[in-house]
N, C-alpha and C positions, 0 to 999 in steps of 0.2 A: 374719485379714486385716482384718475390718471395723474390731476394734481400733483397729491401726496406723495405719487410714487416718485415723480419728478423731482419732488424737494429732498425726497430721502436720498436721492440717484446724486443728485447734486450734493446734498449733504456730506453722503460718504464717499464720494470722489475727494471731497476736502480731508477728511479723516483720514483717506485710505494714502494721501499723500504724506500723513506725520505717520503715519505705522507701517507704514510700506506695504499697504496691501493693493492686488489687482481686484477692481470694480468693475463689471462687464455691465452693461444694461440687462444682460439675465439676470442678474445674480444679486438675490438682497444676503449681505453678511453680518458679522456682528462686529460692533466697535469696539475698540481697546480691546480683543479678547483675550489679552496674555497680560493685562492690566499695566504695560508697561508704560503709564503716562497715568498723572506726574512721574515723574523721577524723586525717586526718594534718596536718601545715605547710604550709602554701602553698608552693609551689616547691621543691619535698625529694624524697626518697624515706626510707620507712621499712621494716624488715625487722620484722614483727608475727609474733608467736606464730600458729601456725592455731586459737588460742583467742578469740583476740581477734576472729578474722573470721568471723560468723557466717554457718553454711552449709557454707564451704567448708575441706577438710584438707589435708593435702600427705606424701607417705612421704619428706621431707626428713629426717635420723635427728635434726636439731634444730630441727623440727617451723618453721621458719619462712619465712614471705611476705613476699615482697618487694613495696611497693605504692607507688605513683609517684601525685605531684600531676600535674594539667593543666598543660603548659606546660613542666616541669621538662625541661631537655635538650633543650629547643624540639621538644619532642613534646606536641602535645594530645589528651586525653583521647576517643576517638571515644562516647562517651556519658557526661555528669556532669563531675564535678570529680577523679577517681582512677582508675586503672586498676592491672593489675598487671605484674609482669615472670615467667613460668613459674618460672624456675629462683632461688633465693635464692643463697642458698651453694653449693652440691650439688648434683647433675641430680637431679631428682626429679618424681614426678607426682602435676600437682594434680584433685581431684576431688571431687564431691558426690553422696551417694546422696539416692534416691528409694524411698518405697515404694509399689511400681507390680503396683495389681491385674491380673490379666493375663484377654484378653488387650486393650491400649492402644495408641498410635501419639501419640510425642513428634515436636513440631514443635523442631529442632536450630536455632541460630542465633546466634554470636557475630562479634565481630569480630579479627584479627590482626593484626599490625605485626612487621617487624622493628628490631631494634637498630643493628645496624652494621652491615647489607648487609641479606643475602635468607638469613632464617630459616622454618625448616620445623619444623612438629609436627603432632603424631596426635591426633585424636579418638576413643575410643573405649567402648563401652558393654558391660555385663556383669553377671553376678551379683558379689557382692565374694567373688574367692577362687576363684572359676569361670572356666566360658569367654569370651571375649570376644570384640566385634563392629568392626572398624573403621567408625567410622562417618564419617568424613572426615579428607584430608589438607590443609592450609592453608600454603603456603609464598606468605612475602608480603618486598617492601623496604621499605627503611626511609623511603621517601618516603609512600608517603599509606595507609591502614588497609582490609585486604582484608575483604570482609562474606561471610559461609557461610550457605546457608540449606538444612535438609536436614529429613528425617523419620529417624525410626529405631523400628520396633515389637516390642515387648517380647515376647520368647520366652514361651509360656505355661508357666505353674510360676514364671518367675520373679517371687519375689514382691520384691526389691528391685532395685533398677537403679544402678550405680553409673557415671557418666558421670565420666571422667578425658582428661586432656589431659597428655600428651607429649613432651617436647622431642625430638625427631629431630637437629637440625643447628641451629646459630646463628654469624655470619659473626662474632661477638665471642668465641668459645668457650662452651666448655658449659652455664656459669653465665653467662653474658651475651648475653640477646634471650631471643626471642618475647614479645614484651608482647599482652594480652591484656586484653578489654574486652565488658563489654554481653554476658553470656553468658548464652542465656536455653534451658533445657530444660521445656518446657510440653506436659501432656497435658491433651486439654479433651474431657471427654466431655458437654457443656454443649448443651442445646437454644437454636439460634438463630434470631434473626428474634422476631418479634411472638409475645405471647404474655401474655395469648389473642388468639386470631384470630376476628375474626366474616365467617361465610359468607353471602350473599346469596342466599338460595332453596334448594331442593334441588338443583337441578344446579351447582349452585356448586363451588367448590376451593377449600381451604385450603392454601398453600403453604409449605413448611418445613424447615427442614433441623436436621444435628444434627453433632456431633463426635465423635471416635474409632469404637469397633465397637462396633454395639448394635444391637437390634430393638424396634420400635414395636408396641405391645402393647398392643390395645383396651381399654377398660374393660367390664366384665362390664356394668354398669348402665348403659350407651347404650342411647341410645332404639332402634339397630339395628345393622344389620350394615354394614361400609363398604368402599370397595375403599381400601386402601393399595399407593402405586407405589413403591418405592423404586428410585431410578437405580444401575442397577451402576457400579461399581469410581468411585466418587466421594468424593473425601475428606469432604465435607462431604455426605456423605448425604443428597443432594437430596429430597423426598419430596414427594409429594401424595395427599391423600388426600380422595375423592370419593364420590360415590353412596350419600349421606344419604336414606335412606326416609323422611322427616319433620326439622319442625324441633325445636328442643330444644337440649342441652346435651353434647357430646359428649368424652371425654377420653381418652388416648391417655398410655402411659409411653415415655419413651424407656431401654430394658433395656438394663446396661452391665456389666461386670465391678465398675464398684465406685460407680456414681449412676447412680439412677432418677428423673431429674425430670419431671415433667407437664405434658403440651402441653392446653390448655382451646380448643375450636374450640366459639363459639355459632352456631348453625344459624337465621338468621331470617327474613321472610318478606321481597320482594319487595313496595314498596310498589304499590298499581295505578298503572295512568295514569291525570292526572288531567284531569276536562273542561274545556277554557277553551276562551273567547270572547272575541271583541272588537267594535268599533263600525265596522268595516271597512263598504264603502268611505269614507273621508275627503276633506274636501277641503284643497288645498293650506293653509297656516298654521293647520289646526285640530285637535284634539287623538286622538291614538288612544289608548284604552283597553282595557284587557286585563284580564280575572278568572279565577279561579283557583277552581274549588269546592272547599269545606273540605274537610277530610280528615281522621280523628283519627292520633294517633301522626308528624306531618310536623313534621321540624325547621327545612329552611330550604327556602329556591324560588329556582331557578337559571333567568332565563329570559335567552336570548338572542335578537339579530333583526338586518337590516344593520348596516352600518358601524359592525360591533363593539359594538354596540351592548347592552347589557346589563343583569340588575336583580334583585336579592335579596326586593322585597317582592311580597306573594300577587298586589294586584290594580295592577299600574303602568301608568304614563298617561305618555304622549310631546307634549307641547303644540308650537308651530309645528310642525309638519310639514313638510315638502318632500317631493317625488317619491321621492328616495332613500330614504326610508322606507319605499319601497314592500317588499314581499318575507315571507319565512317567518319566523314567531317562533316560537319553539318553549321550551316548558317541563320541566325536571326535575326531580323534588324529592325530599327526602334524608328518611328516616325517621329516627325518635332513635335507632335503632339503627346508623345511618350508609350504607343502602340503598338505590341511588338509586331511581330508578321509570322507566319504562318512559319514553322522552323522546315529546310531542306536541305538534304542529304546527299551525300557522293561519295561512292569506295572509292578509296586509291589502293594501291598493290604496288608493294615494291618489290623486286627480284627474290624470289621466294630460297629460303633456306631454315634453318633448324640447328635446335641444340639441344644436348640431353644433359643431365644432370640425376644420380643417385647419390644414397648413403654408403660409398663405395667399399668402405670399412668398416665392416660389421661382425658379429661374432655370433656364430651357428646359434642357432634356434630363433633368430630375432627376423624380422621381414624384410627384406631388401626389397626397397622401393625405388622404379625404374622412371623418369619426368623425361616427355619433352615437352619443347617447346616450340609450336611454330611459329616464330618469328611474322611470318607475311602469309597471310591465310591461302593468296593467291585466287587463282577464277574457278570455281568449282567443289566440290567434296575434295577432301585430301582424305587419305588411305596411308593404314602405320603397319607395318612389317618386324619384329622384334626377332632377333635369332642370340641367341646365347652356350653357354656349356652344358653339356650333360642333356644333348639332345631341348634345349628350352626354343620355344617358340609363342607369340602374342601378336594379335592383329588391334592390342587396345592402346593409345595414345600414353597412358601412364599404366605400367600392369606393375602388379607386385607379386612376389613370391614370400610366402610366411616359410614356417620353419627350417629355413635355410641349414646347409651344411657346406662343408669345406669343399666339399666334388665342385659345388656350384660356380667357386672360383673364375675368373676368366674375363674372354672378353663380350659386351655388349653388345649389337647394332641393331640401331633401327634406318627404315627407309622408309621418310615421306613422299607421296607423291599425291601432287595439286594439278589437274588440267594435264595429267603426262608429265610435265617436269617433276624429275624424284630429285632427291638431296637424302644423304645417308651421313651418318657419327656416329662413332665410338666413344665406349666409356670402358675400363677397366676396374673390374671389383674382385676385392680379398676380400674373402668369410673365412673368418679364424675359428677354430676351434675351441670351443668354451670346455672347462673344465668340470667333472661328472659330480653329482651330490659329494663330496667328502665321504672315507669311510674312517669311523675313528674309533681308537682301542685304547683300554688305561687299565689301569690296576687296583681303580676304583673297586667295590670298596676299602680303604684303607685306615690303620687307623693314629691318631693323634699324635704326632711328633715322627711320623716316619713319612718315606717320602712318598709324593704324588706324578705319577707319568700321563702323560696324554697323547697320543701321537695319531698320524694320519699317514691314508694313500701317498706317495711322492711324485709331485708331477715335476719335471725338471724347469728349474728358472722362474718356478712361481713365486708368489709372497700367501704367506700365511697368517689371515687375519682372526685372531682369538679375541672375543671378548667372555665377560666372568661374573662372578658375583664379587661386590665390595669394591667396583668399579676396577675389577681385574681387563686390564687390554694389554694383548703382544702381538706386535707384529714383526714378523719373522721370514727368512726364509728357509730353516730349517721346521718339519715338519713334529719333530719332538718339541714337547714342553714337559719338563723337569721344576716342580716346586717340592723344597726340602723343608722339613719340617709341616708339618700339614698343619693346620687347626680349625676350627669349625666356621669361620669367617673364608674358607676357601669351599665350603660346602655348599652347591647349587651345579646351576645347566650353565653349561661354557657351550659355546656356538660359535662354528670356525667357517669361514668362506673363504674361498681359496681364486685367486688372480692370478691370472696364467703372466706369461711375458709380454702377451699384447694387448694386454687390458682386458680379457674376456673373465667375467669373473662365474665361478659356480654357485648354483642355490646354494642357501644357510643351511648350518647340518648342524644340530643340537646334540647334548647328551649331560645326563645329570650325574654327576660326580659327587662323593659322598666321603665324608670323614665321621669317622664316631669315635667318640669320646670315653662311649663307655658309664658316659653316668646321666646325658642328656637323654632325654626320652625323645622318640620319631616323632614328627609332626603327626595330628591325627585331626582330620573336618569331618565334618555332619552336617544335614543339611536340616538342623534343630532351629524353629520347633516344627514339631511334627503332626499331626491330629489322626484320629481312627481313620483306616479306611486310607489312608496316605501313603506314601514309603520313604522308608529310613533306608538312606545312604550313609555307607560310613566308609573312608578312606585317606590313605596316607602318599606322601610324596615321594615315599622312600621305593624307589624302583628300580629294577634288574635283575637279571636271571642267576644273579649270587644268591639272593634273599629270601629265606623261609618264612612266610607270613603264618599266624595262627591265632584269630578273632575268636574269642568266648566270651559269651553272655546267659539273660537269664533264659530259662526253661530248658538247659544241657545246649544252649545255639554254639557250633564251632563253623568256622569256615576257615580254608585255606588261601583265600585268594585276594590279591590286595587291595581289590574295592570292591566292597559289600553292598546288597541293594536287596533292603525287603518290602513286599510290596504286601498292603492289605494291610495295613500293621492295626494291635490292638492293645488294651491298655496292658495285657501279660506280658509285652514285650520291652513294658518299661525298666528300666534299670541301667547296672553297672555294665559296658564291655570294655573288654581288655584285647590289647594287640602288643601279641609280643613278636618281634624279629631277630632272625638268628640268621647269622653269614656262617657257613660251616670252614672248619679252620682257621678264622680271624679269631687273635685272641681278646679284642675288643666286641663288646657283644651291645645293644642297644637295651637298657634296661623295660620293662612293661610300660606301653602307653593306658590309658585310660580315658574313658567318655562315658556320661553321665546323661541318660535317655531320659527321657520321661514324656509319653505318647498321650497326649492331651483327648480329651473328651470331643466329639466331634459337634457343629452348632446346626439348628436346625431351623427352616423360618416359614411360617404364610403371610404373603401379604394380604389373605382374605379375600372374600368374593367380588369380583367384577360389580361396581356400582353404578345407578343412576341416581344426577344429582341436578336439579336444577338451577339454574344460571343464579338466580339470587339467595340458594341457598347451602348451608354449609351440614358438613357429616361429618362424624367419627373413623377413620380406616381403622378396620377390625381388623389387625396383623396380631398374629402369636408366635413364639420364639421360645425355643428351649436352649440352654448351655450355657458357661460360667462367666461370669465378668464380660455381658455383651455389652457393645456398644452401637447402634444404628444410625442408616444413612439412608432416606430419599431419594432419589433420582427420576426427573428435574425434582426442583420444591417447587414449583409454581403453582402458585395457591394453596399451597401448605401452612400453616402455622408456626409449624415446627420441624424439622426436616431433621432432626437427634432426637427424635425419641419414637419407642415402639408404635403409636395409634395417634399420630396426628390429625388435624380437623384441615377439610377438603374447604377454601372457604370460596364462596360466589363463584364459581369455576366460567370462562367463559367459551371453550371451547372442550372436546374431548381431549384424553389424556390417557397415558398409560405411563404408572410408576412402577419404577424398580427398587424394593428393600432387601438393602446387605446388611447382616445380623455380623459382628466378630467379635470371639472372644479375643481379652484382653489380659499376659500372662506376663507379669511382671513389667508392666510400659511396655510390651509388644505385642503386636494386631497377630492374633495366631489364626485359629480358626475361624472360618469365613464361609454364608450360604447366602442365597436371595430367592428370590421370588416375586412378581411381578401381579399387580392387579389395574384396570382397566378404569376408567371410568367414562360414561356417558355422558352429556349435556345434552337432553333434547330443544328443539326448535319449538318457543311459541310464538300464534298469533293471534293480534291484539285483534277487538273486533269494532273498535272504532277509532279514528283521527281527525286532526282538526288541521288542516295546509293552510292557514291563515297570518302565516306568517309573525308569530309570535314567538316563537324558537320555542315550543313544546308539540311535543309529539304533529310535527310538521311533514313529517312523511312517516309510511305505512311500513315503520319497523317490524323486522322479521328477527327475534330473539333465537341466537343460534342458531343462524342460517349458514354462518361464515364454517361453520364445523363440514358445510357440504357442498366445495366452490364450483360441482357441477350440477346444481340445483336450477331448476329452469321454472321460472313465475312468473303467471300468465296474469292480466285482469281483465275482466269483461264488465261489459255494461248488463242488465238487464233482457236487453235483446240480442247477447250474444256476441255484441259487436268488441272485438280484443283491442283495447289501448292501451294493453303495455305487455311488454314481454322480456324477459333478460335469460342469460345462462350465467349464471354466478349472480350475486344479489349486492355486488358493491357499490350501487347508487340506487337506492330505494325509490320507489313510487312516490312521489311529490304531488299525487291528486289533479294532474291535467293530461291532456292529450294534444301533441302534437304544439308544447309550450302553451296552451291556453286551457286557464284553472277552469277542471267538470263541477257541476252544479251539487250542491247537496241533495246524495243519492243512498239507495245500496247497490254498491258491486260486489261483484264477485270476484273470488280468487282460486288456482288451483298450482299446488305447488309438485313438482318432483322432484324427489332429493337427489336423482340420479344413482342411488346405488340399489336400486332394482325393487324397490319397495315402492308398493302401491302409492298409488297416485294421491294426495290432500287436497279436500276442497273446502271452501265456505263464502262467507259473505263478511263484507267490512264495511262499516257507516261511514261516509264522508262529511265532517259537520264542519261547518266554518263560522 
């Protein structure tokens, strides 16, 4: 075996030099895989001997390959400049062996294309002449290139692997399609990540991982003993390895079926921390300086301190200074071995002062918010003092006041003080006066071709902002609006907000203005359809204290008021209403509206009695439903048949459930009236009274049939004499017939189950046969 692998390793080192690929001694690849050798004609296709194409054969009986330029047939190559077509002449299959020490795990991955429609082929892997393994199926169209990415791991014994590809079906006939590109079969038993690894201290971790199946195997001449973690069932062998007794030089193989390469972890010391000082306290614009005591073996010094503030060299100096300089500096430094040190820290203080800053200009009702800042924290608690107008006082660092008014006016001051030393500023703030809701008057209702007024309160030196219906906007600073001529495009809510002289502006103040025509009828809504038992709203847009409203309908119903609301309603109440409006002394008048009711039948549903249904078996839901043109709905379907229609089938259920059916009629393509009701069903739990753990993959552990329906179920086994081997609370890894990992004998035990929801206890007995 070591041979072979040697000739292939040699082999594909030469290959890997005309294709430009990298060969690691892990790593077996595949040759030619984007088939760009030979070189063909630009825009062609050529049929090549499987001599000429290194790598790859074909059981064609006239051994040749058919291989496509990029482009050719207005197909591009999905990697390089050529690709191939499976089939030449002949249906035949193409393929390339491997010699694959066992056992390994190949990473599978090319790309497919059909020709003339949607072509299909097999992938599959094997000894040559032996059994074989499907290893993927790819059916793709001839529009864009479908990508496979898979694994496939080599049966142990076999020591060669021959991967082949297939033609199954192709929309152009037998010889014509699946093209085929970038075909890569790679086993990598290669150590990954860094290497060597240097660890910082004895408690340290080296972190590492590896490719295919293999164990990491200390070296004899380590300075100790170590713990290795390896993560189960992870392709890339995650691994750490820790609990270095000393420092030193430690190496580690990663053992593989056919490479053993060496992971080098150096073990080094943790540099100390180092002592620094500085010239703290400072005063404003004078210099802080910082030193560093030497250290042997320190490569560089990482110190940082405010406002990002930062610096590579041993002893660094900070000249003008300011407050903000004030705070913690702290140092790290890196050994030549690349190990930082323990990080340490130092306040500096520079001559303590303070600044405040608010939203100084603000307009009543909004919060004025008061910031300081202290600049240099200083030695000790500092304590904030706030005095302002109209009696204001705060002992909190930033305080704010909500609903501000104009008294509030004035001036600010706060006083910090740090260690005894105070420092005190001012800030001055205007609160303007905001301007009150609008009040607005017009002569609304009006009617068609006469004119329209709008007018508002007068605050001096304001702007007046009007917007409209029919994208009506004025802004103005008088408070009248005059529109001559009126017509029904000037009919709706105008809303004005009013901006004083120093920008304070007042809330929106709406109001709906109204022209009538005289032959338009009022807008009228309903809240149609409606069903028994419901309520009918009915209402119009036309509002004000001008407007006589007078609603009449069936059974003598009148109402005065401009929106109607009957509740209970029933089918007598269907019909014609009418709403006439009247402005008294306009001599335009709004002619009769009308709405057209009709109070639908109400729908009614059972979803039928609460069922038990057993796990492999299916039932009818007994729902019944009275009222017109229903249509039904399920809720979940899960395990339904049919989830639209009245008495669907329950089918193999495999836990409990409870569904909800909405019955609604259906009046003219809209969902009117609507009911539900709700029914339950059970799945109970069986158990089987015999199994066979014999490892055959049939009834291999002591399934409990709808047990999962009860996840605080607690199942106990016993032996004969009592003795408990097994016990769980929830039942999601069943009994496998051993104790303590070693298979029990063929016996009978016993079982006793509680489902946890306060129902008696189940007991019985189970055969174990093997």
């Amino acid at each position: 075996m070591t041979k072979v692998y040697i000739y292939l390793c040699l082999f594909c080192a030469i290959v890997s030099e005309c294709f430009g690929q990298s060969v690691s001694p892990c790593i077996i690849p595949t040759i030619n895989p984007s088939f760009e050798q030979p070189v063909i004609p630009v825009n062609s296709y050529s049929n090549k001997s499987e001599n000429d194409l290194p790598g790859w054969k074909t059981t064609a009986s006239d051994h040749q390959i058919e291989m496509w330029s990029s482009g050719f047939g207005g197909v591009i190559a999905f990697d390089g400049n050529q690709f191939i077509e499976l089939n030449a002449n002949v249906v035949s299959t193409l393929y390339q062996d491997f010699s694959t020490p066992s056992p390994t795990v190949f990473t599978v991955h090319f790309a497919h294309r059909g020709r003339s429609g949607t072509d299909v082929c097999r992938v599959y892997a094997g000894s040559p002449g032996g059994a074989t393994t499907t290893v993927v199926y790819a059916s793709d169209n001839n529009v864009t290139w479908g990508v496979y990415n898979t694994t496939y791991t080599v049966p142990a014994g076999q020591t060669t692997t021959r991967f082949s590809f297939e033609s199954l079906s192709s929309a152009g006939g037998p010889s014509v399609g699946n093209f085929l590109d970038d075909i890569q079969f790679t086993a990598d038993n290669d150590i990954k990540g860094l290497n060597p690894i240097t660890v910082c201290g004895t408690s340290g971790q080296a972190h590492t991982s590896a490719d295919g199946v293999g164990t990491w195997v200390p070296s004899g001449s380590n300075p100790g003993l170590t713990t290795i973690v390896q993560a189960p069932s992870d392709l890339r062998n995650s691994t750490v390895i820790s609990g270095f007794p000393v420092t030193g030089t430690y190496t580690y193989t990663w053992q593989t079926g056919y490479c053993s390469p060496t992971l080098t972890i150096h073990v080094v010391s943790i540099p100390p921390a180092t002592t620094i000082t500085s010239n703290s306290p400072v005063p404003v614009n004078g210099t802080v300086s910082l030193s560093a005591t030497s250290m042997p073996n320190i490569s560089s010094y990482a110190w940082t301190g405010p406002n990002l503030w930062n610096s590579n060299v041993q002893n660094p100096t900070i000249p003008n200074v300011t407050v903000s300089n004030s705070g913690l500096y702290t140092l790290v430094t890196t050994s030549t071995s690349g190990c930082q040190s323990i990080s340490t820290s130092i306040l500096v203080v520079v001559t303590n002062a303070i600044s405040t800053t608010s939203n100084s200009s603000i307009c009543s009702g909004n919060t004025l918010s008061l910031s300081t800042t202290l600049v240099a924290p200083g030695l000790g608690l500092t304590t904030y003092f706030w005095e302002g107008p109209s009696g204001f006082s705060s002992t909190l660092q930033n305080p704010t006041i909500p609903n501000t008014t104009a008294v509030m006016s004035g001036t600010y001051t706060v006083t910090a003080t740090t260690g005894g030393v105070s420092a005190s500023e001012s800030i001055d703030v205007i609160i303007y006066d905001t301007p009150t809701v609008p009040i607005i008057n017009t002569n609304s209702p009006v009617c068609s071709g006469n004119t329209l007024t709008i007018t508002a309160n007068t605050v001096p030196g304001a702007i007046y902002h009007w917007t409209g219906p029919n994208g009506f906007v004025l802004n103005s600073t008088n408070p009248l609006v005059t529109i001559n001529n009126a017509d029904l495009t000037m009919r709706g809510s105008y809303t004005l907000t009013i901006t004083s002289i120093n920008g304070c502006s007042s809330l929106p103040e709406s109001r709906f203005i109204d022209v009538i025509t005289g032959t338009s009828e009022p807008n009228v809504t309903s809240n149609l359809p409606v069903c028994v038992g419901g309520s009918l709203d009915l209402a119009t847009d036309v509002s004000g204290p001008a407007y006589l409203y007078l609603w009449e309908g069936p059974n003598g119903f009148v109402s005065t008021a401009q929106m109607v609301s009957m509740e209970n309603v029933d089918t007598t109440m269907s019909g014609t209403y009418t709403l006439t409006i009247t402005v008294p002394g306009l001599a335009c008048q709004y002619p009769p509206a009308f709405v057209a009711v009709d109070v639908l039948p109400s729908t009614s549903v059972s979803a039928g009695s609460d069922l038990v249904i057993l796990q492999h078996s299916s039932e009818k839901l007994q729902a019944t439903a009275s009222g017109n043109y229903l249509v039904f709905k399920w809720e979940p379907s899960t395990y339904l048949d049919n989830d639209a229609i009245l008495n669907p089938t329950v089918i193999h259920p495999k836990s409990n459930i409870k569904y909800r059916l909405t019955a609604t009629s259906v009046i003219a393509g809209i969902l009117a009236c609507s009911a539900f009701s709700e029914v339950s069903i059970t799945v109970p739990f069986t158990v089987p009274n015999v199994f066979t753990p014999n490892g055959d993959g049939v009834e291999d552990t002591f399934e409990i049939g709808g047990i999962n329906n009860y996840p605080q179920a607690a199942v106990s086994i016993f032996d004969r004499r009592g003795k408990l081997l097994y016990s769980s609370i929830g039942y999601q890894n069943p009994w496998d017939g051993a104790f303590h990992g070693i298979g029990l004998p063929v016996a009978t035990y016993y079982y006793e189950i509680d489902l946890g929801n306060g129902a008696k206890s189940v007991g019985g007995y189970v055969y174990l046969m093997r």
